[in-house]
N, CA, C and O atoms as a CHARMM CRD file, in Angstrom:
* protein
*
  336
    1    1 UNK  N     30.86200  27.12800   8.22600 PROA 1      0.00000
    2    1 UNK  CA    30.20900  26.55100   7.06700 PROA 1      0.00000
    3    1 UNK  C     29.20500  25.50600   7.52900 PROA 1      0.00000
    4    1 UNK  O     29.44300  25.02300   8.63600 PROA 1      0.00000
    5    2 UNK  N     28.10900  25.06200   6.87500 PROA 2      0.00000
    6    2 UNK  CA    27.06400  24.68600   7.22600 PROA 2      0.00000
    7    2 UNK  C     27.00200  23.65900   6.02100 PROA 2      0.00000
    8    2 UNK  O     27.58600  23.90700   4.96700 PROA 2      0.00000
    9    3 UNK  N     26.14400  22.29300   6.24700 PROA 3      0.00000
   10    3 UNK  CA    26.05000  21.35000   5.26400 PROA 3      0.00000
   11    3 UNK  C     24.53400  20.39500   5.90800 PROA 3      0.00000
   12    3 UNK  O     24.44400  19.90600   7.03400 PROA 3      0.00000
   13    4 UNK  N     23.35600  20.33800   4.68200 PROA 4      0.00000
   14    4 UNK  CA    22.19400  19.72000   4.67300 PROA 4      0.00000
   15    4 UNK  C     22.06200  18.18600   4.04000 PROA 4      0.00000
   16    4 UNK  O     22.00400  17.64000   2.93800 PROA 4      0.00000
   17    5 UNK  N     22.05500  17.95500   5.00800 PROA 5      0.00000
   18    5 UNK  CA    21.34800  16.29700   4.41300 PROA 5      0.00000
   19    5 UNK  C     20.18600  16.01000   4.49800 PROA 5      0.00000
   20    5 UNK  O     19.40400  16.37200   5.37700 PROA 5      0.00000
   21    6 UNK  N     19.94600  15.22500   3.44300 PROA 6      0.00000
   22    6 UNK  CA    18.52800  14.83200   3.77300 PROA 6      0.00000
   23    6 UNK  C     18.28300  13.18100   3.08900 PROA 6      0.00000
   24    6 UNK  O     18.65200  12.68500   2.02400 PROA 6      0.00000
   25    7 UNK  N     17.45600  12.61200   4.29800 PROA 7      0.00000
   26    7 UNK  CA    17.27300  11.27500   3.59300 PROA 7      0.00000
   27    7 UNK  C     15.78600  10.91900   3.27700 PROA 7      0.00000
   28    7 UNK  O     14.80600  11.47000   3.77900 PROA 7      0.00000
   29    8 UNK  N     15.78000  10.15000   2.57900 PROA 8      0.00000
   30    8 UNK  CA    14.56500   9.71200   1.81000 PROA 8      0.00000
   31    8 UNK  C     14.62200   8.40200   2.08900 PROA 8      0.00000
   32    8 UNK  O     15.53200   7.65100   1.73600 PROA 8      0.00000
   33    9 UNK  N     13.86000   8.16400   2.59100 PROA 9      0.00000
   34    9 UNK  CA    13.65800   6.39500   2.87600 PROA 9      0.00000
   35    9 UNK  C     12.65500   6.09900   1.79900 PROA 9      0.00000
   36    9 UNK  O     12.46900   6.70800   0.74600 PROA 9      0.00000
   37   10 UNK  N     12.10800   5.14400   2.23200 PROA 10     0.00000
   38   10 UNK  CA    11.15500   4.02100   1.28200 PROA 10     0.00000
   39   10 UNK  C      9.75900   4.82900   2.09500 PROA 10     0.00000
   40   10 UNK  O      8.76100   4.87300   1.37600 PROA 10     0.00000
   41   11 UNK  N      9.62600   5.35600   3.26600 PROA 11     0.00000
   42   11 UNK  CA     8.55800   5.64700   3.92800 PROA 11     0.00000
   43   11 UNK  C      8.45700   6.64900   4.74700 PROA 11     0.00000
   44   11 UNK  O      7.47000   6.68300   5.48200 PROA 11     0.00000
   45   12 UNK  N      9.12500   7.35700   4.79600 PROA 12     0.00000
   46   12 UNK  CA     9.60500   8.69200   5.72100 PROA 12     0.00000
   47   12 UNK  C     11.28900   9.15100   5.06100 PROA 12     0.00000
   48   12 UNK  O     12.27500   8.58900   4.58500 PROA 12     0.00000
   49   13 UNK  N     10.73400  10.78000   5.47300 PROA 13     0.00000
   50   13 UNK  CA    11.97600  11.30000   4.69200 PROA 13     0.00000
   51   13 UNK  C     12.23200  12.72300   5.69700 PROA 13     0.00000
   52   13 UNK  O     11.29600  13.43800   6.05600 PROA 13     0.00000
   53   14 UNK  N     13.52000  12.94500   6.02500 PROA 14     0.00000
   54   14 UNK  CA    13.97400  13.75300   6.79700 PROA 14     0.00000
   55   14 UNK  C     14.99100  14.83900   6.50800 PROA 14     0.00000
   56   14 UNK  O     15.83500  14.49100   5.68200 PROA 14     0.00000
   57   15 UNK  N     15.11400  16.02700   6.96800 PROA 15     0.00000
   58   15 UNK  CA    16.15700  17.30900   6.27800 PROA 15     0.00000
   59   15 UNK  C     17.29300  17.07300   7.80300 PROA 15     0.00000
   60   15 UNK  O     16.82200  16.59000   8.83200 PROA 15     0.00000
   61   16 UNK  N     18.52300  17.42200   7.72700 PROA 16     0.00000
   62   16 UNK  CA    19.13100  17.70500   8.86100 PROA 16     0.00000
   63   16 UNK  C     20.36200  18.83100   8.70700 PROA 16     0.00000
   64   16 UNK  O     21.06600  19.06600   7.72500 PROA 16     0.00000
   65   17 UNK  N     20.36000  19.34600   9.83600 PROA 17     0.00000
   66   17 UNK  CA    21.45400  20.70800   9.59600 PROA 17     0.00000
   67   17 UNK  C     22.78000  20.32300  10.05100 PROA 17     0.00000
   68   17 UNK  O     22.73000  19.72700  11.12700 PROA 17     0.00000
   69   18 UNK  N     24.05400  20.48400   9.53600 PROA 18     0.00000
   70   18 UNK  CA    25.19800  19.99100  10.39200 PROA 18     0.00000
   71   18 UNK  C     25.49300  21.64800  10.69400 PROA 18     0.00000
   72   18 UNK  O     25.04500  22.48100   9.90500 PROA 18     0.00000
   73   19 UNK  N     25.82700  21.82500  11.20300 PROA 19     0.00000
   74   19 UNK  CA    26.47700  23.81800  11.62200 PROA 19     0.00000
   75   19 UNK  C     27.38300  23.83000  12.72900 PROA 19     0.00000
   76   19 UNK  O     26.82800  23.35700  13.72000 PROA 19     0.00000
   77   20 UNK  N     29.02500  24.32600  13.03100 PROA 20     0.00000
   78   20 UNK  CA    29.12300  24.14500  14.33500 PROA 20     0.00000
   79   20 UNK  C     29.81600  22.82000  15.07800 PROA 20     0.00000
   80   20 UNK  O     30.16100  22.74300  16.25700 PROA 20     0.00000
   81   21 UNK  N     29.90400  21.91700  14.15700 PROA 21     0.00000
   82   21 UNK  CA    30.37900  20.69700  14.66900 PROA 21     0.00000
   83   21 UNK  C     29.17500  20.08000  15.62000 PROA 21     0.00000
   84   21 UNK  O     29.52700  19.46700  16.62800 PROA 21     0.00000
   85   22 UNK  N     27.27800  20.27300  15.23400 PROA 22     0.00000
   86   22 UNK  CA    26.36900  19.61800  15.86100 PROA 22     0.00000
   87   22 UNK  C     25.52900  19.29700  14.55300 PROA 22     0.00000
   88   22 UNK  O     25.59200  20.10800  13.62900 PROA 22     0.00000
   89   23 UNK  N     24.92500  18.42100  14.45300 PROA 23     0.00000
   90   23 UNK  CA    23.55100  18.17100  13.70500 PROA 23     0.00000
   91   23 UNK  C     22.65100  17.96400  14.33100 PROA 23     0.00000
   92   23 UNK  O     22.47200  17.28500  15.34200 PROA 23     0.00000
   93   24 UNK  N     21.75100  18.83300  13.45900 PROA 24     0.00000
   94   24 UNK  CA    20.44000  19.13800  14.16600 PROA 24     0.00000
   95   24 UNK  C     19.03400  18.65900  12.73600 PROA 24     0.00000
   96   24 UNK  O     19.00000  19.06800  11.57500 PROA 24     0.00000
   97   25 UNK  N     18.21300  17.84400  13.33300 PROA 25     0.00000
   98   25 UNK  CA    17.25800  17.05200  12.43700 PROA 25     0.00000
   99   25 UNK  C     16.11600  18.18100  12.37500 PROA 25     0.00000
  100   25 UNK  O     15.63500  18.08900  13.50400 PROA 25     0.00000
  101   26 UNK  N     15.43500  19.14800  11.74000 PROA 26     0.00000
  102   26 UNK  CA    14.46100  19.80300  11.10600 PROA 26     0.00000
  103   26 UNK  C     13.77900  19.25800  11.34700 PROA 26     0.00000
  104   26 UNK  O     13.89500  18.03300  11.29500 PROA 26     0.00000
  105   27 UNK  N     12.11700  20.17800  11.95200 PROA 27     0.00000
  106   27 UNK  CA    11.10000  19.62400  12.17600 PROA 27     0.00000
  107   27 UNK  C     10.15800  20.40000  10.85600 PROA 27     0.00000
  108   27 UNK  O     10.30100  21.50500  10.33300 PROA 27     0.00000
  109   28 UNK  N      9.02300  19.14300  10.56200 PROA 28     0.00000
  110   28 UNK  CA     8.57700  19.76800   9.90100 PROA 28     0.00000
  111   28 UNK  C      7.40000  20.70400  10.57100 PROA 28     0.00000
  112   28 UNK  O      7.39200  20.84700  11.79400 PROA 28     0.00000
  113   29 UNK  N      6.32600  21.39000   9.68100 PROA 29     0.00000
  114   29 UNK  CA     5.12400  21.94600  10.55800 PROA 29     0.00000
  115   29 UNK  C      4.18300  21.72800  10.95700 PROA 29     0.00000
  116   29 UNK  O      3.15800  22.40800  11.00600 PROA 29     0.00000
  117   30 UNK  N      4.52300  20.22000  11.47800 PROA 30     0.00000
  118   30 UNK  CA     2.93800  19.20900  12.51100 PROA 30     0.00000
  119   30 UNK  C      4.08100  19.03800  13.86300 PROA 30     0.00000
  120   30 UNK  O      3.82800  18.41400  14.89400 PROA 30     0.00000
  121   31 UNK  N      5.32100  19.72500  13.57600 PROA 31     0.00000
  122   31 UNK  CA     6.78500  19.86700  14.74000 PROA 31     0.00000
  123   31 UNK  C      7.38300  18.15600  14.57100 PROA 31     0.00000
  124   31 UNK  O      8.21300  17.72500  15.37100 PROA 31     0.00000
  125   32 UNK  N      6.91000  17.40800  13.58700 PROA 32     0.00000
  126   32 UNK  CA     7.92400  15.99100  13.61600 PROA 32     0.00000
  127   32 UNK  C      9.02400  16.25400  12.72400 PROA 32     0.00000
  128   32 UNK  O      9.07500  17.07500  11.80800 PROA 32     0.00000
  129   33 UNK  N     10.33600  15.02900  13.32400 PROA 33     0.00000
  130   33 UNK  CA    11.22300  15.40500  12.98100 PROA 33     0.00000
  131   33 UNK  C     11.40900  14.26300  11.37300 PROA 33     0.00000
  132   33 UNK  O     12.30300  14.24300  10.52700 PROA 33     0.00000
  133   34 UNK  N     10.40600  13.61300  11.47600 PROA 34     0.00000
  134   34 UNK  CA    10.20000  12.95800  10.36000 PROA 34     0.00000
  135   34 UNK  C      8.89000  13.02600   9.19200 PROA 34     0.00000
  136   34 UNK  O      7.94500  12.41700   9.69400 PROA 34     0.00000
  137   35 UNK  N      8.60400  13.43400   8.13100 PROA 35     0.00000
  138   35 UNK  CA     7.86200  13.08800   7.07900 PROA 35     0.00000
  139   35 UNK  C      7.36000  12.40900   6.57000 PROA 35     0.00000
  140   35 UNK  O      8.21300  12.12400   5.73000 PROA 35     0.00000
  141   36 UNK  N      6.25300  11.60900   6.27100 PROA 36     0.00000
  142   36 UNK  CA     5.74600  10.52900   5.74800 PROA 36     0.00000
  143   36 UNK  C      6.21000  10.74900   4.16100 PROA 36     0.00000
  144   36 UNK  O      5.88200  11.76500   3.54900 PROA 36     0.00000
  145   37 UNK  N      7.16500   9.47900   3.44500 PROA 37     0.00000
  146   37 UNK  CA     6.89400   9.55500   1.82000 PROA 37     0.00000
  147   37 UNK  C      5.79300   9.51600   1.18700 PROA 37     0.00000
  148   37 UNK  O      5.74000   8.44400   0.58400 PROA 37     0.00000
  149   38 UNK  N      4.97200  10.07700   1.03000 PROA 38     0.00000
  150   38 UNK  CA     3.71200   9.53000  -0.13800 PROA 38     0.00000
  151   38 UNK  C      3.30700  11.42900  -0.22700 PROA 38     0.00000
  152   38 UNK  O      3.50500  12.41600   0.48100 PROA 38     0.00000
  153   39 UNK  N      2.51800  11.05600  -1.81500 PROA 39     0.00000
  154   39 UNK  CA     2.52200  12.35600  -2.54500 PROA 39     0.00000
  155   39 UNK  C      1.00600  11.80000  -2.71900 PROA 39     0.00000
  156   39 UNK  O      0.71800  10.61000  -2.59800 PROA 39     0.00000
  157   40 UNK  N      0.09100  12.81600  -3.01600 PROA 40     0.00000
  158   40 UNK  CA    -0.99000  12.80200  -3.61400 PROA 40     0.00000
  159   40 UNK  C     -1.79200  13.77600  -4.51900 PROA 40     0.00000
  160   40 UNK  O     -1.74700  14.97600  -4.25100 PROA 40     0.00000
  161   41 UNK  N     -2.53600  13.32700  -5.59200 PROA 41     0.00000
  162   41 UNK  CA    -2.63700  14.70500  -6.41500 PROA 41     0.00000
  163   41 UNK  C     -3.90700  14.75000  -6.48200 PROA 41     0.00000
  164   41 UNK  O     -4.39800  13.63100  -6.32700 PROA 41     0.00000
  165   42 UNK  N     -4.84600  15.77500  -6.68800 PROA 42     0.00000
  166   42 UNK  CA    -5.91100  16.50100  -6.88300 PROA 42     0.00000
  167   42 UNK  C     -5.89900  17.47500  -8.09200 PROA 42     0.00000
  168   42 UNK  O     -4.99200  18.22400  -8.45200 PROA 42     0.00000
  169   43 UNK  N     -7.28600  17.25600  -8.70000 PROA 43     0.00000
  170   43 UNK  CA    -7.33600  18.02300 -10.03200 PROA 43     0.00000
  171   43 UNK  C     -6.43400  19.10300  -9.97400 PROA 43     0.00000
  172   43 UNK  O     -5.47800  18.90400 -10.72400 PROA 43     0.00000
  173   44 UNK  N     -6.36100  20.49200  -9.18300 PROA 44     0.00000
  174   44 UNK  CA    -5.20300  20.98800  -9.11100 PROA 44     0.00000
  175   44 UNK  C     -4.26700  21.23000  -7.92200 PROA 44     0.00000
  176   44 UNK  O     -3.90400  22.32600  -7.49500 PROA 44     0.00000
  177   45 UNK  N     -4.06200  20.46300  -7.63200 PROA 45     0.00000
  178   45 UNK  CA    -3.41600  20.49400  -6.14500 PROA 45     0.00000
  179   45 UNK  C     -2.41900  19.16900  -6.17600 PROA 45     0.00000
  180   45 UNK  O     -2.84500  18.19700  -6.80000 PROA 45     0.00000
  181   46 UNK  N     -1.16800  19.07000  -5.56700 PROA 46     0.00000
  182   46 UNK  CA    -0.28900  17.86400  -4.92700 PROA 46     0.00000
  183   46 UNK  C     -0.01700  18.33200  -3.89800 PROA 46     0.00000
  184   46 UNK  O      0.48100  19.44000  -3.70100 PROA 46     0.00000
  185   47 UNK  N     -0.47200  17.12000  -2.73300 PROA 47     0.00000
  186   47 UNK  CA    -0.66000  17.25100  -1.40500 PROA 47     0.00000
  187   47 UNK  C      0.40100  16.10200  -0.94100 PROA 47     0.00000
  188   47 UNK  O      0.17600  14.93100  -1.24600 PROA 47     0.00000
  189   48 UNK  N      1.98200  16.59000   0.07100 PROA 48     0.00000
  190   48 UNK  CA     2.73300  15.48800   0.44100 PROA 48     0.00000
  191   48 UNK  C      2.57200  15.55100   1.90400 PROA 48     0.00000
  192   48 UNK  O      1.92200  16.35800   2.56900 PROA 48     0.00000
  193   49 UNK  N      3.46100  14.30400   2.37400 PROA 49     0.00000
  194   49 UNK  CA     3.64800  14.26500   3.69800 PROA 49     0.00000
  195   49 UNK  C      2.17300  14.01100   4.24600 PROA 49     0.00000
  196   49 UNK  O      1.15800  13.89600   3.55900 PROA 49     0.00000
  197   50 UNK  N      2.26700  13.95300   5.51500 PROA 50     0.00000
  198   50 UNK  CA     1.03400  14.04600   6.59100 PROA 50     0.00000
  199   50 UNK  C     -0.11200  13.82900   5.79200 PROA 50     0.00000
  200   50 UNK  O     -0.75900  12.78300   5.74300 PROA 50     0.00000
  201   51 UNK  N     -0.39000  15.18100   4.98500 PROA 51     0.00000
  202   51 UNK  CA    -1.95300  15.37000   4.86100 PROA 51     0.00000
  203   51 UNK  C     -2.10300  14.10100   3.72400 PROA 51     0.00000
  204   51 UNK  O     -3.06600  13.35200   3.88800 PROA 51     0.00000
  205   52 UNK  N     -1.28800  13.86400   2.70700 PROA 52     0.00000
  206   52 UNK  CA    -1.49600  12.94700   1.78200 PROA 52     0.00000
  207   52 UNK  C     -1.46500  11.72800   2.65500 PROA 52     0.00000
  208   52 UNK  O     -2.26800  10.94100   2.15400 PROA 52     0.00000
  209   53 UNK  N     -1.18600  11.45600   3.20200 PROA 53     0.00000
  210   53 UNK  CA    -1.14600  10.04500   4.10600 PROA 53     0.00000
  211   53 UNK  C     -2.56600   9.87500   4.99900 PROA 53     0.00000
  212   53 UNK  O     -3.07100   8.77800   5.23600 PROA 53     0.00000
  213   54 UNK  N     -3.11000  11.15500   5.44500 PROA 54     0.00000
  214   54 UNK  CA    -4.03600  10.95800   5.83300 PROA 54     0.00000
  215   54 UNK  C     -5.82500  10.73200   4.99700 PROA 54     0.00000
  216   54 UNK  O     -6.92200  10.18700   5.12300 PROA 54     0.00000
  217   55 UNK  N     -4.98900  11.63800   4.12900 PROA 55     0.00000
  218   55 UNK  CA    -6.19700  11.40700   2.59900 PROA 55     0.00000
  219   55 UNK  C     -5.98100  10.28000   1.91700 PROA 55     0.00000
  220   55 UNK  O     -6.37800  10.43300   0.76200 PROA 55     0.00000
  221   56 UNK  N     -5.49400   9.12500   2.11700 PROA 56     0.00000
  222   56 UNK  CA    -4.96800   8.33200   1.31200 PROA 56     0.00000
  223   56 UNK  C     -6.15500   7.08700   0.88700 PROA 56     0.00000
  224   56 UNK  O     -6.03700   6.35600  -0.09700 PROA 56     0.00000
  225   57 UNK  N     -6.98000   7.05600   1.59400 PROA 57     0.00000
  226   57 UNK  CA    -7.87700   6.16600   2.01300 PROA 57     0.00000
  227   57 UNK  C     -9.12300   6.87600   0.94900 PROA 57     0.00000
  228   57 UNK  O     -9.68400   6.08500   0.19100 PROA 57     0.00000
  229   58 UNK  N     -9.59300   8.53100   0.89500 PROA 58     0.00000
  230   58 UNK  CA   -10.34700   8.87600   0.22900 PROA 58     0.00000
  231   58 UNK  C    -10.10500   9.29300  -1.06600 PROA 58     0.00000
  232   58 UNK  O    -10.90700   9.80400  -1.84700 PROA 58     0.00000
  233   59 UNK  N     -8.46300   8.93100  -1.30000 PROA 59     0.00000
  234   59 UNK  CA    -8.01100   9.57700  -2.48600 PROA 59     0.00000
  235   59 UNK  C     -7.33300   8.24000  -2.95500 PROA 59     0.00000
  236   59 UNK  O     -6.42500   8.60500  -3.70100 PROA 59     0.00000
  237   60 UNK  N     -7.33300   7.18900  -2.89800 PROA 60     0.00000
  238   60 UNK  CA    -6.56100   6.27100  -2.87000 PROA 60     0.00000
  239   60 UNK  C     -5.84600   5.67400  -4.21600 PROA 60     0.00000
  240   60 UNK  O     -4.87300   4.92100  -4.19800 PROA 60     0.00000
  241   61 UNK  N     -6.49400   6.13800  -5.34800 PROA 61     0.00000
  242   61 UNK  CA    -6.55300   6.57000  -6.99100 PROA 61     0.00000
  243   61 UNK  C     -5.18200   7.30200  -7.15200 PROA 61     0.00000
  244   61 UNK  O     -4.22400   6.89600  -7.81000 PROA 61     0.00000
  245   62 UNK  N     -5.26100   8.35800  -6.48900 PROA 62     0.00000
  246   62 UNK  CA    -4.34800   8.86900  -6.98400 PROA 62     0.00000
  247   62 UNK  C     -3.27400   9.53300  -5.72700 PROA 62     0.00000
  248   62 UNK  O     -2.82200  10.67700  -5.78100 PROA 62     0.00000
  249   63 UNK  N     -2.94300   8.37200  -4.41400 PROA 63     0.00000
  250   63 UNK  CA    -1.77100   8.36400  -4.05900 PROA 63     0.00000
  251   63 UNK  C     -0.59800   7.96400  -4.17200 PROA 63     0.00000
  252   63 UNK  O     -0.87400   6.87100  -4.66600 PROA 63     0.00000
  253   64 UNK  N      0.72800   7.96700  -4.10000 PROA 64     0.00000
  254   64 UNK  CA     1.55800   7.16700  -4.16300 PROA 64     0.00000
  255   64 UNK  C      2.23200   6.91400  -3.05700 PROA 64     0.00000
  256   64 UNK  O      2.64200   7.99100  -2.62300 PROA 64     0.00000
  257   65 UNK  N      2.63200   5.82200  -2.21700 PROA 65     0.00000
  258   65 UNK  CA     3.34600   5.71300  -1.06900 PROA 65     0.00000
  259   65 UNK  C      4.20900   4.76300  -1.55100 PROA 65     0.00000
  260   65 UNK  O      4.17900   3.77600  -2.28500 PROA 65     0.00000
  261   66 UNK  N      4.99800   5.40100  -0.88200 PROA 66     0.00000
  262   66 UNK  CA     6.75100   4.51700  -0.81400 PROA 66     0.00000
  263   66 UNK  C      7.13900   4.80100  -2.43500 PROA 66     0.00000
  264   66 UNK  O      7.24700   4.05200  -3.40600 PROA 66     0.00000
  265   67 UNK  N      7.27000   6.03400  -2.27000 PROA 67     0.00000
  266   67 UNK  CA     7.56900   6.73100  -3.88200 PROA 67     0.00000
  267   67 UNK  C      8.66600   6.51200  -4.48600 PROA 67     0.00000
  268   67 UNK  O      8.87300   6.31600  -5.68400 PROA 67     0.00000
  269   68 UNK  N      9.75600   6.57300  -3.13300 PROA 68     0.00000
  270   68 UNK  CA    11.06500   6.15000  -3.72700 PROA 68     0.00000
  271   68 UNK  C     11.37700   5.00300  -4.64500 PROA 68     0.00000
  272   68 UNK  O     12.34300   4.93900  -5.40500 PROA 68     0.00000
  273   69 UNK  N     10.03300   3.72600  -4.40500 PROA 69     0.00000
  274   69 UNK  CA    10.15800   3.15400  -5.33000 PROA 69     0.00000
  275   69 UNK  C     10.08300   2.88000  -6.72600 PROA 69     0.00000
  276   69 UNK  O     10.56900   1.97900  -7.40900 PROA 69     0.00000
  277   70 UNK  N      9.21700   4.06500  -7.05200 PROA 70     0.00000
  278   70 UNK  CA     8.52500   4.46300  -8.34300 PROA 70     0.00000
  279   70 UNK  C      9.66900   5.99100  -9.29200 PROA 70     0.00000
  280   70 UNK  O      9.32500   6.27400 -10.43900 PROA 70     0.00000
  281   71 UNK  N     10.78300   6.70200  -8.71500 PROA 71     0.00000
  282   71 UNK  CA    11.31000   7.42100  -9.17300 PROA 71     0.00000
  283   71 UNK  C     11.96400   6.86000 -10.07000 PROA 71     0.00000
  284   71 UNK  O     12.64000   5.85900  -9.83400 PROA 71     0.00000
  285   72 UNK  N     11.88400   7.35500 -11.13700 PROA 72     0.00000
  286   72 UNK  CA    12.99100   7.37800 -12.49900 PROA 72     0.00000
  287   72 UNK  C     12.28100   5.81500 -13.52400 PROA 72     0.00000
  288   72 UNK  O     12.77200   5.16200 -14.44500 PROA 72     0.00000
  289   73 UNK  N     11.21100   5.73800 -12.92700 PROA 73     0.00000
  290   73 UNK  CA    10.40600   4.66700 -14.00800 PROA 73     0.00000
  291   73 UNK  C      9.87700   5.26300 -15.19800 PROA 73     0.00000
  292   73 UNK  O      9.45900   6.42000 -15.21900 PROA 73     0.00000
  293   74 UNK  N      9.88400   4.59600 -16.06200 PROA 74     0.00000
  294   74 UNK  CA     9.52500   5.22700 -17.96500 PROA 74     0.00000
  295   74 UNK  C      8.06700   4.78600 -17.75900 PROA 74     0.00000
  296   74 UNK  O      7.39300   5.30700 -18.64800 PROA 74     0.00000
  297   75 UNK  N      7.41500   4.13800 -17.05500 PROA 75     0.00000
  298   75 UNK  CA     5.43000   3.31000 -17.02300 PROA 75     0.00000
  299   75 UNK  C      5.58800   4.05100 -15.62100 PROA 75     0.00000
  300   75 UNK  O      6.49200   4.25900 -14.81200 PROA 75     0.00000
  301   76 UNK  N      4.17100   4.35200 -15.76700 PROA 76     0.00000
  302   76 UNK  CA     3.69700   5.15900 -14.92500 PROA 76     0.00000
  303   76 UNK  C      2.38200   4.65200 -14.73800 PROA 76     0.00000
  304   76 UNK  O      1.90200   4.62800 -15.87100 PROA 76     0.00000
  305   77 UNK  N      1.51900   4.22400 -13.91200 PROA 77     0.00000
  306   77 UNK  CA     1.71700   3.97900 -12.35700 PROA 77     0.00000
  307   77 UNK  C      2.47500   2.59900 -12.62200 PROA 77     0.00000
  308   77 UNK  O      3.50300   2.39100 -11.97900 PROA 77     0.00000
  309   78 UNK  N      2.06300   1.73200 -13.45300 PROA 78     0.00000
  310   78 UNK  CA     2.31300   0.31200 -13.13900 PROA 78     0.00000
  311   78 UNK  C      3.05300  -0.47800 -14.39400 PROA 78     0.00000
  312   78 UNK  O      3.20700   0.39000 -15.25300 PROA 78     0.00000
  313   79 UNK  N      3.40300  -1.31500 -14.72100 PROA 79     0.00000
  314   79 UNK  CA     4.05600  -2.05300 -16.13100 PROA 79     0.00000
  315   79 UNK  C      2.95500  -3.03900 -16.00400 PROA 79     0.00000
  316   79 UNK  O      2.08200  -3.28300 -15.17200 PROA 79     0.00000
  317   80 UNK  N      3.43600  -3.64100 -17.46400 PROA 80     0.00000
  318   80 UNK  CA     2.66500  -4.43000 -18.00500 PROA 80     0.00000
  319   80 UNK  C      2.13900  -5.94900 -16.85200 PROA 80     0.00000
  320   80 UNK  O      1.14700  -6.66700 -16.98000 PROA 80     0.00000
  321   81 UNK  N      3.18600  -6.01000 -15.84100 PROA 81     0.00000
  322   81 UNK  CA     2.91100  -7.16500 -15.11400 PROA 81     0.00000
  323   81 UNK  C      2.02200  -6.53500 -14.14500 PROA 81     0.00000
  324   81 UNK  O      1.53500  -7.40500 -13.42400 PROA 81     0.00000
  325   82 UNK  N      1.65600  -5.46900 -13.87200 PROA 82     0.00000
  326   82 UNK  CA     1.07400  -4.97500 -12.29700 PROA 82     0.00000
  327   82 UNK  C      1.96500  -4.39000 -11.42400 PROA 82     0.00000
  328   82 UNK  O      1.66200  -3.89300 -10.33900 PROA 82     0.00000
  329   83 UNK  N      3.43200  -4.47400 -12.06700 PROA 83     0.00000
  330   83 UNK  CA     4.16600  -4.01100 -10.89800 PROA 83     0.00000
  331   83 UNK  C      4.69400  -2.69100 -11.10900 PROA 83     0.00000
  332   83 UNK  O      4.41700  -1.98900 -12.08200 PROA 83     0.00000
  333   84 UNK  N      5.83300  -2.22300  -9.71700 PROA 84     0.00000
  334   84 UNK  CA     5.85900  -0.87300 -10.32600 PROA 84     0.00000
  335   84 UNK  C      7.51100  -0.87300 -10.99300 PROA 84     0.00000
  336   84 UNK  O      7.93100   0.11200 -11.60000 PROA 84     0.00000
């Protein structure tokens, strides 16, 4: 039997395999074994990981980094104070 974890940090987020009595950490397909958190969206497109992190600067409107902080909020991007 086999069991997946995966963690989500504040800034990187990772899959891992237990199988076997070993765990083994998933790479993603730039071969790291870690993910950048931040999502980014385009008229029709959401771009995560890597490439959104690297677009972040020309897309900067409409990225979000360190998302985990923003899940399960009712205001969207920001509340009434500026914050999230």
């Amino acid at each position: 039997m086999a069991a997946i974890g995966v963690h989500f940090g504040y800034t990187c987020a990772c899959v891992s395999i237990f199988k076997d009595g070993r765990a083994d950490v998933v790479a993603n397909d730039a071969g790291d074994r870690v993910t950048p958190a931040v999502v980014a969206y385009r008229d029709t497109e959401q771009i995560v990981g890597i490439a959104a992190k690297q677009g972040r600067v020309r897309n900067a409107a409409n990225t979000v980094v360190k998302v985990k902080q923003v899940l399960g909020r009712s205001t969207w991007p920001l509340s009434s104070n500026g914050r999230y």
